[in-house]
N, CA and C of each residue as an Amber inpcrd file, in Angstrom:
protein
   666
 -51.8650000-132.2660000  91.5430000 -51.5540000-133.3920000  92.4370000
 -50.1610000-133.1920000  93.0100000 -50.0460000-133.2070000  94.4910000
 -49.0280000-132.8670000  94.8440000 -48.2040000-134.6400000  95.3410000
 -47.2580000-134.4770000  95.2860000 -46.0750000-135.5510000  95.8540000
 -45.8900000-135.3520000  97.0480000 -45.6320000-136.4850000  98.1290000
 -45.3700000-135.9280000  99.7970000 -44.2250000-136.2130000  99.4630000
 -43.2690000-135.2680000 100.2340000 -41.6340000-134.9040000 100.2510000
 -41.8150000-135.8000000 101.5270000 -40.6200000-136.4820000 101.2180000
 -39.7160000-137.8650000 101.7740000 -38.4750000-137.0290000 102.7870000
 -38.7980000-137.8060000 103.9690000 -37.1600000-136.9740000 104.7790000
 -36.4420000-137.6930000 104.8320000 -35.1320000-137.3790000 104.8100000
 -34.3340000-138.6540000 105.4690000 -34.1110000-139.4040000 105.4830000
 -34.8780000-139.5600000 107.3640000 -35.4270000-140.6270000 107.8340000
 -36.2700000-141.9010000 107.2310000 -37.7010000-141.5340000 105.9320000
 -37.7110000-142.0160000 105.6580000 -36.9660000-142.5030000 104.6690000
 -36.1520000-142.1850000 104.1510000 -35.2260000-142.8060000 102.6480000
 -34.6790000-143.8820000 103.3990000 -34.3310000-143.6050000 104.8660000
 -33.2270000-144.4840000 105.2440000 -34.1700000-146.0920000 105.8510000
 -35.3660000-145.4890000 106.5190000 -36.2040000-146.7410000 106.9360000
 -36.2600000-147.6170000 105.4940000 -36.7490000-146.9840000 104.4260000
 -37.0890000-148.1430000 103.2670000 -35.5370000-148.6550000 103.0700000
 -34.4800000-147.8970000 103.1850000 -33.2280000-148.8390000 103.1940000
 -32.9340000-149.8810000 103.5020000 -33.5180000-150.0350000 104.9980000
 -33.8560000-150.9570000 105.8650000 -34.7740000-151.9260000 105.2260000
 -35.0600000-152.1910000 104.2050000 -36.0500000-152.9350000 103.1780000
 -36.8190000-153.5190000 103.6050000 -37.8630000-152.6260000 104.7690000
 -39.2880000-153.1430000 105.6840000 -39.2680000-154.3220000 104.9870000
 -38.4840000-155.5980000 105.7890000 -38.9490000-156.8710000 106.0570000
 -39.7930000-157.1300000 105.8540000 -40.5070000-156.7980000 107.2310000
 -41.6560000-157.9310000 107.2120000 -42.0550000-158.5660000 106.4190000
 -42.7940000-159.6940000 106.5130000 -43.7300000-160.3070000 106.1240000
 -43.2360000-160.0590000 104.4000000 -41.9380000-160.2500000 104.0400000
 -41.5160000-160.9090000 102.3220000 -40.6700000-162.0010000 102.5520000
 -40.5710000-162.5730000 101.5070000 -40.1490000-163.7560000 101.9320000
 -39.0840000-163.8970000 102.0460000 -37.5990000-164.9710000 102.5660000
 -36.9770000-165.1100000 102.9290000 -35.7350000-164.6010000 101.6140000
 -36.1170000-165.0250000 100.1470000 -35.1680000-164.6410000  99.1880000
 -34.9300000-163.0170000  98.5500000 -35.7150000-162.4520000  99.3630000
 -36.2620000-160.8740000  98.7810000 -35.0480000-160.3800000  99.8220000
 -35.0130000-160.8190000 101.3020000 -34.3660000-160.1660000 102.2680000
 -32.7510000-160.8980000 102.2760000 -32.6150000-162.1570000 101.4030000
 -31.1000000-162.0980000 101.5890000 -30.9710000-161.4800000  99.9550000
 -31.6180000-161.5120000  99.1690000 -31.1800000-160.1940000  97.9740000
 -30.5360000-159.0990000  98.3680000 -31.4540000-158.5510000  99.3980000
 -31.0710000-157.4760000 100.4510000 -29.6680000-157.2060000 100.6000000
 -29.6710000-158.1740000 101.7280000 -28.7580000-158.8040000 102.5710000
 -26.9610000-158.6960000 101.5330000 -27.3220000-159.1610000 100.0820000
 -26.1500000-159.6350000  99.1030000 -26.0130000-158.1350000  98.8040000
 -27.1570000-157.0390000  98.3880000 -26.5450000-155.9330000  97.6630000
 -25.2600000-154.7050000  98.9230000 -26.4300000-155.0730000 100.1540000
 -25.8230000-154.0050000 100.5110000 -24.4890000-154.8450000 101.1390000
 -24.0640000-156.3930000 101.3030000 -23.1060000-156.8980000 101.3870000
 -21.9410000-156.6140000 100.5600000 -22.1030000-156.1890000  99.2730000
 -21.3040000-155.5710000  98.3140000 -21.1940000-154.1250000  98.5970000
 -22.0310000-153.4790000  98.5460000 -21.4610000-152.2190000  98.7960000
 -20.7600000-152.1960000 100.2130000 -20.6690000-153.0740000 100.8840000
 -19.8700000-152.4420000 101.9800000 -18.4230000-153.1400000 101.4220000
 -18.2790000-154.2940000 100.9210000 -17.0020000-154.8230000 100.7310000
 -16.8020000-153.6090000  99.7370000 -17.0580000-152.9100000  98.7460000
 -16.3100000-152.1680000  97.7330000 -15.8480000-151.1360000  98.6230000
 -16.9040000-150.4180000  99.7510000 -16.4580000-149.5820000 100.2730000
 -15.5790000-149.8720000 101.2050000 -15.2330000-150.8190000 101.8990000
 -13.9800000-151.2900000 102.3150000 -12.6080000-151.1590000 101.7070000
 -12.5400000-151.5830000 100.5450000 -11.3660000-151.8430000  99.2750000
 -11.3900000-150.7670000  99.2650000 -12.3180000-149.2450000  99.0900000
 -12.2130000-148.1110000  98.7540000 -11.2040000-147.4290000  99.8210000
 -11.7790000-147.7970000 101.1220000 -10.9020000-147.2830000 102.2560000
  -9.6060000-147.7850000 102.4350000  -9.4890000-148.7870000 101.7610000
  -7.8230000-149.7400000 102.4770000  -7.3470000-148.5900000 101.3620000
  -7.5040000-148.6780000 100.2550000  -6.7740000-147.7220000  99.2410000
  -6.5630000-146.7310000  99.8910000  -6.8470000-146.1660000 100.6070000
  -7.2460000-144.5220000 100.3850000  -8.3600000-143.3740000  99.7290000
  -8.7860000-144.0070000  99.0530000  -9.8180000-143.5100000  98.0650000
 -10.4300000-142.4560000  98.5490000 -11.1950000-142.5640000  99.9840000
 -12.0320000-141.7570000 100.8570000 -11.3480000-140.7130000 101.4910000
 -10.2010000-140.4070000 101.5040000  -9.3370000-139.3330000 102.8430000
  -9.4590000-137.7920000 102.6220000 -10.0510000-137.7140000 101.2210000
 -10.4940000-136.4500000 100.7290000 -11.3120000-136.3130000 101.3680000
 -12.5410000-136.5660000 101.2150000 -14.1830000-136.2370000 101.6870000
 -13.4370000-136.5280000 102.8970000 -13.7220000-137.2560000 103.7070000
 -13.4040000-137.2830000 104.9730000 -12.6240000-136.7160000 105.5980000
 -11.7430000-136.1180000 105.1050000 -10.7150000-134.4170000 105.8390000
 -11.9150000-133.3160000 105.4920000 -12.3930000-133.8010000 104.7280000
 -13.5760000-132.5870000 104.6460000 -14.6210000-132.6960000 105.2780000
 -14.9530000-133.4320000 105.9210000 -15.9190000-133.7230000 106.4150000
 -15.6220000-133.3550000 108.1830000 -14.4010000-133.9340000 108.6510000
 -13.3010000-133.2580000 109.8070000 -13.3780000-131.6920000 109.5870000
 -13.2430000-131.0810000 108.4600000 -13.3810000-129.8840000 108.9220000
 -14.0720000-129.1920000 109.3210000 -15.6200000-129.4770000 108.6260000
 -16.7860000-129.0380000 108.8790000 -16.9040000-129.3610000 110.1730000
 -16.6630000-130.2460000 110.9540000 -17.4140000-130.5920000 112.3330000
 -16.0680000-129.9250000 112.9430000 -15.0140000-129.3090000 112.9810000
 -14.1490000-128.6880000 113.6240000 -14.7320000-127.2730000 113.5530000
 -15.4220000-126.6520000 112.4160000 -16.1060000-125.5430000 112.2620000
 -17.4250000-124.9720000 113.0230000 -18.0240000-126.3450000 113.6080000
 -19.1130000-126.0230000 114.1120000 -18.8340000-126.7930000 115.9560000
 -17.4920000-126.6230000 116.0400000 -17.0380000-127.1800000 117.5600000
 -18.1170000-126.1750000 118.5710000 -18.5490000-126.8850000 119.6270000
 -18.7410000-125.8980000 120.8660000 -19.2150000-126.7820000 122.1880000
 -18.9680000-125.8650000 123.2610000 -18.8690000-126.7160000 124.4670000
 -20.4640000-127.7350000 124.4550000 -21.0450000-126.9270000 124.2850000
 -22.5240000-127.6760000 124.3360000 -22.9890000-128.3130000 123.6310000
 -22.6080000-128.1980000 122.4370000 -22.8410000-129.3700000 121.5800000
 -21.8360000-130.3360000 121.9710000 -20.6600000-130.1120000 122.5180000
 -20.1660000-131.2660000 122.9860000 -20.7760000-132.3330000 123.7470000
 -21.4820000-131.4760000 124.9380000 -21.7430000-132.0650000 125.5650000
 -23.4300000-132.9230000 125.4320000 -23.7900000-132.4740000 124.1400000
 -25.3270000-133.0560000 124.0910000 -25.0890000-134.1810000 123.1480000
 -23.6350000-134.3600000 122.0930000 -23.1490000-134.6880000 121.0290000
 -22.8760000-136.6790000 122.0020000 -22.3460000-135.6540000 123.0450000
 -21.5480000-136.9030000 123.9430000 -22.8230000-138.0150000 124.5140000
 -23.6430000-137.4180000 125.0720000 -24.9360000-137.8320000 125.4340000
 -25.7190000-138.7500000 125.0000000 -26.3120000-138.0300000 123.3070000
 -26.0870000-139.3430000 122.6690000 -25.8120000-140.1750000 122.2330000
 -24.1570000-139.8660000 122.0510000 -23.3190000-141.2980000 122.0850000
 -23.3280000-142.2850000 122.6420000 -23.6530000-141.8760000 123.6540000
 -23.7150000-143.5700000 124.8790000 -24.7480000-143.8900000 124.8310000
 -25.4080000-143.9230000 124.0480000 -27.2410000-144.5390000 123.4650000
 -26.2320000-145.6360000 122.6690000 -25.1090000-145.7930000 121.9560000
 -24.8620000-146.7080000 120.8620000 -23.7860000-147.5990000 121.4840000
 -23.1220000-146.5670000 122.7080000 -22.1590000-148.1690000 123.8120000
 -22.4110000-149.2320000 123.5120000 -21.5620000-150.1640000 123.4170000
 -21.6750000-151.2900000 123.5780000 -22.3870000-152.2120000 124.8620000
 -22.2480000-151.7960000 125.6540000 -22.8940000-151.9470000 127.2910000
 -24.4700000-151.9320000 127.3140000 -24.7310000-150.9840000 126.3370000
 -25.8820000-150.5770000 126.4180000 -27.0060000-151.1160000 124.8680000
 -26.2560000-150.7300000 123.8250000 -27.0450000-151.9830000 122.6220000
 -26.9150000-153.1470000 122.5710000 -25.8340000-153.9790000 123.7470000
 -25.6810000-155.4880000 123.7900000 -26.6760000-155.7970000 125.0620000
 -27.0700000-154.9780000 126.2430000 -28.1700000-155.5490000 126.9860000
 -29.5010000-155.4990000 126.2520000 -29.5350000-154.2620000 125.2410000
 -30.6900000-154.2930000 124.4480000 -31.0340000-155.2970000 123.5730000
 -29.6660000-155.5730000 123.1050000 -30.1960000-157.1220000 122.0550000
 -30.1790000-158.5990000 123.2820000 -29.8490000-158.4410000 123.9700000
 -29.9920000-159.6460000 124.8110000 -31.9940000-159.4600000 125.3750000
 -32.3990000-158.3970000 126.0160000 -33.6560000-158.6410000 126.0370000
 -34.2430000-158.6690000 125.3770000 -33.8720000-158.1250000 124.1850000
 -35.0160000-158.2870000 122.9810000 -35.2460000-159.7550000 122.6510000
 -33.5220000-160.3830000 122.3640000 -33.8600000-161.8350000 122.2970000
 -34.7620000-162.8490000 123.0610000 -34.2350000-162.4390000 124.4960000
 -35.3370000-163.1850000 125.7010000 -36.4980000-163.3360000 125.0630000
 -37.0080000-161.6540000 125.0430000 -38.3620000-161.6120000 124.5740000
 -38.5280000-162.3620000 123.4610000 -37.8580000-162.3880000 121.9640000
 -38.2480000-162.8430000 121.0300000 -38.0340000-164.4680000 121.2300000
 -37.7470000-165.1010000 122.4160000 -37.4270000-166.6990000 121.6850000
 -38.8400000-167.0120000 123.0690000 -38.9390000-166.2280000 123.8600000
 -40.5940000-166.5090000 124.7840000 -41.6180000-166.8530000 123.8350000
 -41.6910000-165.5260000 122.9450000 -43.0920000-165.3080000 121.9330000
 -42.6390000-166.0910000 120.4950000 -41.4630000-166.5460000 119.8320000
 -41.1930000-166.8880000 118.3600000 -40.3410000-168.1790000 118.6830000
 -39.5560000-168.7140000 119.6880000 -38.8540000-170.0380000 119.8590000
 -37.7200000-169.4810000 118.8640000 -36.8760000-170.6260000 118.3350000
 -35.7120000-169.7180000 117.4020000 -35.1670000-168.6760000 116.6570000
 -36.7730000-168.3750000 115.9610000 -36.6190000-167.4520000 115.1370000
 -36.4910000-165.6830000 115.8780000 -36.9640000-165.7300000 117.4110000
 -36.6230000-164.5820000 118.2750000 -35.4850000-164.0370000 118.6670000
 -34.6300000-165.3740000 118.1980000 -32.8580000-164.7640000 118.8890000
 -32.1340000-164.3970000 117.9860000 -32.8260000-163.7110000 116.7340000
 -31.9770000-162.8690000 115.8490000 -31.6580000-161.7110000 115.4590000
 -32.1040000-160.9380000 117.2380000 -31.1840000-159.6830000 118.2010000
 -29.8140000-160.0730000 118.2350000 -29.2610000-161.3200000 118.6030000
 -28.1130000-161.7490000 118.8650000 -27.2950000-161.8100000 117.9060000
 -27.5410000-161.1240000 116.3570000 -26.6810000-161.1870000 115.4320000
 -26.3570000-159.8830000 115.7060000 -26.6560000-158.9300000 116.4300000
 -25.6480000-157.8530000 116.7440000 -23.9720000-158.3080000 116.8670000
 -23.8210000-159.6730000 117.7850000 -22.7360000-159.8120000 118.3320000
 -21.9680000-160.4120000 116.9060000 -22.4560000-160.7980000 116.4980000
 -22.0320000-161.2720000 114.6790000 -21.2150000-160.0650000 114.4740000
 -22.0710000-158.6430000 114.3910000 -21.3080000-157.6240000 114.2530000
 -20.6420000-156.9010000 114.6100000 -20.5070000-156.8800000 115.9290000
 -19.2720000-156.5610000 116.8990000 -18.4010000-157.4040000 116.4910000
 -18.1760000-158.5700000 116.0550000 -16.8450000-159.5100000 116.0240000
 -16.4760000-158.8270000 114.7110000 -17.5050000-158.8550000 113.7850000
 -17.2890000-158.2360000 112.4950000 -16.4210000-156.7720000 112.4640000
 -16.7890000-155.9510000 113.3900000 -16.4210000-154.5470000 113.5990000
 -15.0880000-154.6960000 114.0600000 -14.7870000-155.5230000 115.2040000
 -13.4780000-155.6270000 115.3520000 -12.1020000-156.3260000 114.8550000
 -12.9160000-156.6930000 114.3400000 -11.6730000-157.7330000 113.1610000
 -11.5460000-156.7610000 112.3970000 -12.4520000-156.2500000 111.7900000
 -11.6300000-154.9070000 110.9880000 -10.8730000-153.8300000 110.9180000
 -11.1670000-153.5400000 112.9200000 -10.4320000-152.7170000 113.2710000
  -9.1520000-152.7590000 113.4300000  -8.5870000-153.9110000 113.5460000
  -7.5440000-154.8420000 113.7900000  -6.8870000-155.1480000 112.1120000
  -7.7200000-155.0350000 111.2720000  -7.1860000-155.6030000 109.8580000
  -6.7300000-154.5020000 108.5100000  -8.1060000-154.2710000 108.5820000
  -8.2500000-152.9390000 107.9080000  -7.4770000-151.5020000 108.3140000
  -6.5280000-151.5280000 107.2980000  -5.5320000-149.7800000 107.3250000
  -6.5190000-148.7050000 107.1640000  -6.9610000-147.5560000 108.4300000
  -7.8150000-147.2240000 108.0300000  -7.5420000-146.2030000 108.9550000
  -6.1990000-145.4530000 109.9440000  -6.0060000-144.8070000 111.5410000
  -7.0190000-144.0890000 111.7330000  -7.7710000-143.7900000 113.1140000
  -8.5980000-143.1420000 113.4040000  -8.1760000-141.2200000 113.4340000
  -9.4390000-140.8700000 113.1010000  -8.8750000-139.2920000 113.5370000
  -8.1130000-138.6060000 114.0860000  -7.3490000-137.3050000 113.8990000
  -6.4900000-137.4440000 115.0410000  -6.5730000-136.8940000 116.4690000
  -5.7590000-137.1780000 117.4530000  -6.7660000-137.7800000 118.8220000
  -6.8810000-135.7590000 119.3550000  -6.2350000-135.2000000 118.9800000
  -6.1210000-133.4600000 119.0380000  -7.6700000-133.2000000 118.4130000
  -8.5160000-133.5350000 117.5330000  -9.6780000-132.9710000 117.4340000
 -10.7520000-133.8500000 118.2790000 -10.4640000-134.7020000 118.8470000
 -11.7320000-135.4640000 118.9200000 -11.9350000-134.6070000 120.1310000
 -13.3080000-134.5610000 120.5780000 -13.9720000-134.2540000 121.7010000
 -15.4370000-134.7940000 122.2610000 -15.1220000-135.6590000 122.2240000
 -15.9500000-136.5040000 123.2750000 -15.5720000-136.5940000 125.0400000
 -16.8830000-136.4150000 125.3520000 -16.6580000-136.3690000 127.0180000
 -17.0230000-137.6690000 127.7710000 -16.0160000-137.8520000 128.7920000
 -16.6810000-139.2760000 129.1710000 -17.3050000-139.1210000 130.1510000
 -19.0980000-139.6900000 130.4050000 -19.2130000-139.0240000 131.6120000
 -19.5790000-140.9640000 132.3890000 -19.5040000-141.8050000 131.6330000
 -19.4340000-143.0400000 132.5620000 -18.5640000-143.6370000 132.3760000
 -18.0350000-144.7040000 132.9830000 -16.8880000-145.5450000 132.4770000
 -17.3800000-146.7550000 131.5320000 -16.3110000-147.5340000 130.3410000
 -16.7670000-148.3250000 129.9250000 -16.1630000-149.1020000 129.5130000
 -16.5340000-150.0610000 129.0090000 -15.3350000-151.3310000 128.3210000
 -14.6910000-150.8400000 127.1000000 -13.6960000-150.4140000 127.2950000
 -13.2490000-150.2030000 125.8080000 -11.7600000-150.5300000 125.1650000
 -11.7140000-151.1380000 123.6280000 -10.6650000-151.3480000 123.4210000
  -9.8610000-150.6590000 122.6830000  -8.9970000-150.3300000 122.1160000
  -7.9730000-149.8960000 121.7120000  -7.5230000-150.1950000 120.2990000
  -7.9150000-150.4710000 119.2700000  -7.7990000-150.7820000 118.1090000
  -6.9680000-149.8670000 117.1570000  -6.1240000-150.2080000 116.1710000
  -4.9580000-149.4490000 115.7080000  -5.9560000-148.3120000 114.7400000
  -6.7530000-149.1590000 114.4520000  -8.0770000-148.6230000 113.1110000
  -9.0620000-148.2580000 113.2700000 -10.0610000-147.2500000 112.1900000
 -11.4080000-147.2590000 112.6180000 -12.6890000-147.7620000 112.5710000
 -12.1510000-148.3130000 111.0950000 -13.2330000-149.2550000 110.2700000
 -13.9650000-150.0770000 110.6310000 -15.2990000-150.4650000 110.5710000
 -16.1830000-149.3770000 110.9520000 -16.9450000-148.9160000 111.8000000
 -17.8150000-147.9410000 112.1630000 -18.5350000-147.2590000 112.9540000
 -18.9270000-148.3550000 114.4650000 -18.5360000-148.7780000 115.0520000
 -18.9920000-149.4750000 115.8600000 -20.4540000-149.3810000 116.1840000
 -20.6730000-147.7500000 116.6500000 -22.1000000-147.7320000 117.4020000
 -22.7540000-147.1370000 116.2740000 -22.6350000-146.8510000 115.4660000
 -23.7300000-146.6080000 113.7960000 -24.3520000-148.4140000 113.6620000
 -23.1530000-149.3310000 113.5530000 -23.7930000-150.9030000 113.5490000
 -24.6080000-151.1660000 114.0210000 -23.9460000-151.1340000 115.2680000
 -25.3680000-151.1990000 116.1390000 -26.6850000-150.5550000 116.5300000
 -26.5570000-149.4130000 116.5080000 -27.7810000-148.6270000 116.3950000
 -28.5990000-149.0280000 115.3830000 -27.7230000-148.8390000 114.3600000
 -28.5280000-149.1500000 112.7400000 -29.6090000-150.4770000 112.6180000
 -28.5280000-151.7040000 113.6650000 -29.3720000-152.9230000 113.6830000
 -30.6150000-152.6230000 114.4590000 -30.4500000-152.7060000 115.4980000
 -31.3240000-152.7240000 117.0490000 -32.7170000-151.8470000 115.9540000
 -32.2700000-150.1360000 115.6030000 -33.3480000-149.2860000 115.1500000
 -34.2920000-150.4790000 113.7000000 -33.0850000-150.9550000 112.9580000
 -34.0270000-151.4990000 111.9550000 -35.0270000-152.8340000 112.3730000
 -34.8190000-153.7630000 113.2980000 -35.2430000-154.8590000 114.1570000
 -36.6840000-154.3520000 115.2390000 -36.4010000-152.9620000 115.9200000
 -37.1740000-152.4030000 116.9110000 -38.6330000-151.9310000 115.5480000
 -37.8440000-151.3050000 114.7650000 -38.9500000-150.5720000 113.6660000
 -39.7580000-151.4130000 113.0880000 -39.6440000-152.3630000 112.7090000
 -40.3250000-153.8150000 111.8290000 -41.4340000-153.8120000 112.8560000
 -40.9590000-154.4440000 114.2660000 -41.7390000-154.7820000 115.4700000
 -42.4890000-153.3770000 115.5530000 -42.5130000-152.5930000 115.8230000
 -43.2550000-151.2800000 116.1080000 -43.2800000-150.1910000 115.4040000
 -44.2150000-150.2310000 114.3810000 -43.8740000-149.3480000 112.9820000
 -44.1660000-147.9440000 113.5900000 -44.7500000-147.5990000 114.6470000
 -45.6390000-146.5830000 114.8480000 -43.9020000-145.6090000 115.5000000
 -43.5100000-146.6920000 116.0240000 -42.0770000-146.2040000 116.2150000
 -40.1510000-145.6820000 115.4780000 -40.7920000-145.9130000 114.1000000
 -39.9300000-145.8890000 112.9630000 -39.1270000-144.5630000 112.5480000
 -39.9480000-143.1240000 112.8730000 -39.3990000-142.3010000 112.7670000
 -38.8300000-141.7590000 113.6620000 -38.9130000-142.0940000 115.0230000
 -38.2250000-142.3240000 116.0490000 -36.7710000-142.7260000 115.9820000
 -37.0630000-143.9640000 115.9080000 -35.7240000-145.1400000 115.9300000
 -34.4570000-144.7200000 114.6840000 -35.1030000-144.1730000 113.1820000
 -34.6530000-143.5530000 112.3920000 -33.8300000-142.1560000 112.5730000
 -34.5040000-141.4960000 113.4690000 -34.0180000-140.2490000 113.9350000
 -33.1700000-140.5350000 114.5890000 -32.5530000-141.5880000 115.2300000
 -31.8970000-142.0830000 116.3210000 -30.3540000-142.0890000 115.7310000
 -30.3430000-143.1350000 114.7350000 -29.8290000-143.3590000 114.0380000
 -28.9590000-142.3060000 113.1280000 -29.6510000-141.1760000 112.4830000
 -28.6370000-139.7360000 112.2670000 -28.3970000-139.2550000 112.8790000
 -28.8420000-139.0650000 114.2270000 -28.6120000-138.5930000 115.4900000
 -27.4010000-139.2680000 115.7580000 -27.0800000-140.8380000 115.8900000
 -25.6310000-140.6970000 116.1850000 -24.8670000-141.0120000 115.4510000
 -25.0930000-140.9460000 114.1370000 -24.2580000-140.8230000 112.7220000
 -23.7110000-139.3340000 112.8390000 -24.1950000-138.3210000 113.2130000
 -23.7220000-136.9020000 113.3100000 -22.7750000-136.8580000 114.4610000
 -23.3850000-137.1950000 115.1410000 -22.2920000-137.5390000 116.4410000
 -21.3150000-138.0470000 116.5410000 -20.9820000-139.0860000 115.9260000
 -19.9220000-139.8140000 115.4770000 -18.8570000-138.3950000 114.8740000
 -19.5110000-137.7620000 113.9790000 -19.0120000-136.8200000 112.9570000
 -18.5940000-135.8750000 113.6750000 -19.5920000-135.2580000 114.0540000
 -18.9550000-134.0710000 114.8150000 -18.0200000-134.1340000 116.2900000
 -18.0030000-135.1430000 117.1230000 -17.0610000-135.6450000 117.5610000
 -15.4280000-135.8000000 117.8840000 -15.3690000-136.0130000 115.9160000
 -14.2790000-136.5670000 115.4590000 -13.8850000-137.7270000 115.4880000
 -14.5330000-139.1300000 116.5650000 -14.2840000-140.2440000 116.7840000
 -14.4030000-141.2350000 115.3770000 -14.9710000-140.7980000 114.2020000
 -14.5200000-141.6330000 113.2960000 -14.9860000-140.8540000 112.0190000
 -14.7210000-140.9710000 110.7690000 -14.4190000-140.2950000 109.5480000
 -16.0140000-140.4660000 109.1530000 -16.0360000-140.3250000 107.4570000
 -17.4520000-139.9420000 107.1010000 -17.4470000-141.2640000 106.8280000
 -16.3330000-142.1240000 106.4020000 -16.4850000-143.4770000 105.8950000
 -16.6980000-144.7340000 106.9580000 -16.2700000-144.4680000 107.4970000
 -16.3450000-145.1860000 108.8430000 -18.1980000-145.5760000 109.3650000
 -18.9900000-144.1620000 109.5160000 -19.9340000-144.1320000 109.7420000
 -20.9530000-144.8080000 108.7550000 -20.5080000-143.9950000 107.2730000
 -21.1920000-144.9820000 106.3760000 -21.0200000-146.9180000 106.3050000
 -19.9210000-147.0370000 106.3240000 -19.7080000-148.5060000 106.7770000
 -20.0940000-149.2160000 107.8990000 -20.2620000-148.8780000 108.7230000
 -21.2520000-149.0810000 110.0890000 -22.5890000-148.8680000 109.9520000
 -23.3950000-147.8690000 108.6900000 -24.4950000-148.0520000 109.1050000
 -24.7590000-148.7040000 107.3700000 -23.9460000-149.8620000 106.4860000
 -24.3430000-150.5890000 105.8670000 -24.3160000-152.1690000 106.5460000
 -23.0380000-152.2330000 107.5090000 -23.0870000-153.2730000 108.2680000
 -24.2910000-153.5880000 108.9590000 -24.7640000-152.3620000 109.0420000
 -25.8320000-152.6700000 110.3040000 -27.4880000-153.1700000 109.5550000
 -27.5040000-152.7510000 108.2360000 -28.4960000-152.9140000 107.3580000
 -28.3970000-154.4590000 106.8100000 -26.9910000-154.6710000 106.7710000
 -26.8180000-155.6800000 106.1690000 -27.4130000-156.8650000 107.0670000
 -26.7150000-156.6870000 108.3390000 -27.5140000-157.8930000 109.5990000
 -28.7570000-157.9120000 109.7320000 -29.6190000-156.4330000 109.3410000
 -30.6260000-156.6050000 109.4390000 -31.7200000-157.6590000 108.7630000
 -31.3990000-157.4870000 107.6500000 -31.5810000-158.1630000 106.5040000
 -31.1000000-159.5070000 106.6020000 -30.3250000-159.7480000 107.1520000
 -30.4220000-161.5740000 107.1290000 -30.7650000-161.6720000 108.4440000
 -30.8300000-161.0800000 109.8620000 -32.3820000-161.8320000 110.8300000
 -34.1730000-161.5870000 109.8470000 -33.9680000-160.8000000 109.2320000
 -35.2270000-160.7660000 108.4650000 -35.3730000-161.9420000 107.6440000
 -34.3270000-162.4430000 106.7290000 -34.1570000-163.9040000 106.0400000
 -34.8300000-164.7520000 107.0450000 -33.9250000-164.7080000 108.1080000
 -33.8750000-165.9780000 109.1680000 -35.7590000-165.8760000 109.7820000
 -35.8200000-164.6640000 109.6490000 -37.3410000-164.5840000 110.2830000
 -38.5390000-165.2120000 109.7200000 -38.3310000-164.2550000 108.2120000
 -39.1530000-165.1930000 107.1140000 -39.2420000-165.7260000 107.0090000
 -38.1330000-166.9090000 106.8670000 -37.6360000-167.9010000 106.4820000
 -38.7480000-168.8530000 107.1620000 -38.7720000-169.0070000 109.0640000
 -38.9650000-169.7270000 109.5230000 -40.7700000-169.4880000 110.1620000
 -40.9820000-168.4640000 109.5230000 -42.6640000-167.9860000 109.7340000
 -43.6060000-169.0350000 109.4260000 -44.6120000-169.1680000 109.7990000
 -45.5240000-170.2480000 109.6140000 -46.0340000-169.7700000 108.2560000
C-alpha cells in the first residue's frame, strides 16, 4: 500500500484549515493558534532572534541573481500590489454580499490587514534589506509608502488571504491559487524586498484573516 506524497502546496492549503462548512469555533481555534504564532514570531523579530537565517537566506537569493529572473521575479510581484489585491477583494465582496448579504463582505478584511501590516511597519524594529541588493523592476507606477520597517510581508498577506478565500469558493482551483502564493513568497525572497521572516509573517497574517472571515462565515450560515 502506497501513501500519496503531499507537495507543498498541499501542506500549505490544509494550513489554510479548509473552512468550509465547520463550524464557527473550529475556525476561530484556527484563527487563535496561528494568532500566536505570529505574535511569538514578532517578539522573535523585535529581538533579533531571526537575522541569522535571514542573512542566509539574502545570500542564497544573491547567489542565484540574474537578469531574467529578475525580470519574471518582478512580474509576479505585481499580482500581490496593493492596487491590484484591494480591487480584487472589493469585487469579490460585491459579489459576495449580492449572493450571501453580510456574510459576503468578508473579502474586506484584507483591509483589516493592510492597516495591520502597516502599523507594524511603522512599530516594529525590523529595517528592510539593504537597498544595494534588492532588485526589483518597476514596470508600472504605484501607490507606495515608505516605512522605516519590514514587518510583515505586505503582498504574502494578501495573496495568502484572497488565495485562501478564492480556494474554499473554488476547490477545483486550490492548487493554482496555492502555487500562487510560493510563487510570490520566493519572489519576495529572491528580490531582496523583504527577509525570510517577514514573508513568513505575512503569510501567517494572511491565514490568520482567513480564518476569522471563515468564523464570520460559519458563523452566520443557515
Amino acid at each position: 500500500m502506497t501513501l500519496p506524497v503531499e507537495n507543498f502546496a498541499d501542506r500549505l492549503r490544509r494550513a489554510s484549515g479548509e473552512f468550509q462548512g465547520k463550524g464557527p469555533s473550529e475556525a476561530l481555534r484556527r484563527a487563535g493558534v496561528l494568532a500566536l504564532a505570529f505574535v511569538v514570531l514578532s517578539v522573535l523579530v523585535a529581538q533579533g532572534a531571526t537575522q541569522t537565517v535571514d542573512r542566509q537566506i539574502l545570500d542564497l537569493a544573491q547567489s542565484l541573481a540574474s537578469y531574467p529572473f529578475d525580470v519574471v521575479a518582478s512580474l509576479v510581484t505585481l499580482l500581490g500590489e496593493f492596487e491590484i489585491t484591494g480591487t480584487v477583494a472589493l469585487a469579490l465582496a460585491l459579489v459576495g454580499w449580492r449572493r450571501d448579504g453580510i456574510r459576503g463582505l468578508v473579502p474586506l478584511l484584507l483591509f483589516v490587514g493592510v492597516a495591520l501590516e502597516v502599523g507594524l511597519k511603522y512599530c516594529l524594529p525590523h529595517p528592510t534589506p539593504p537597498s544595494e541588493f534588492m532588485r526589483g523592476l518597476q514596470f508600472l507606477p504605484s501607490f507606495q509608502l515608505a516605512p522605516p520597517y519590514s514587518f510583515p510581508s505586505g503582498h504574502v498577506l494578501r495573496t495568502t488571504f484572497l488565495v485562501a478565500l478564492i480556494g474554499e469558493r473554488r476547490p477545483r482551483w486550490r492548487a493554482c491559487c496555492w502555487a500562487l502564493v510560493i510563487a510570490m513568497a520566493s519572489t519576495r525572497l529572491y528580490l531582496n524586498e523583504h527577509w525570510l521572516s517577514d514573508v513568513v509573517g505575512g503569510l501567517l497574517l494572511g491565514l490568520m484573516l482567513a480564518a476569522v472571515a471563515a468564523a464570520i462565515d460559519s458563523g452566520t450560515s443557515p
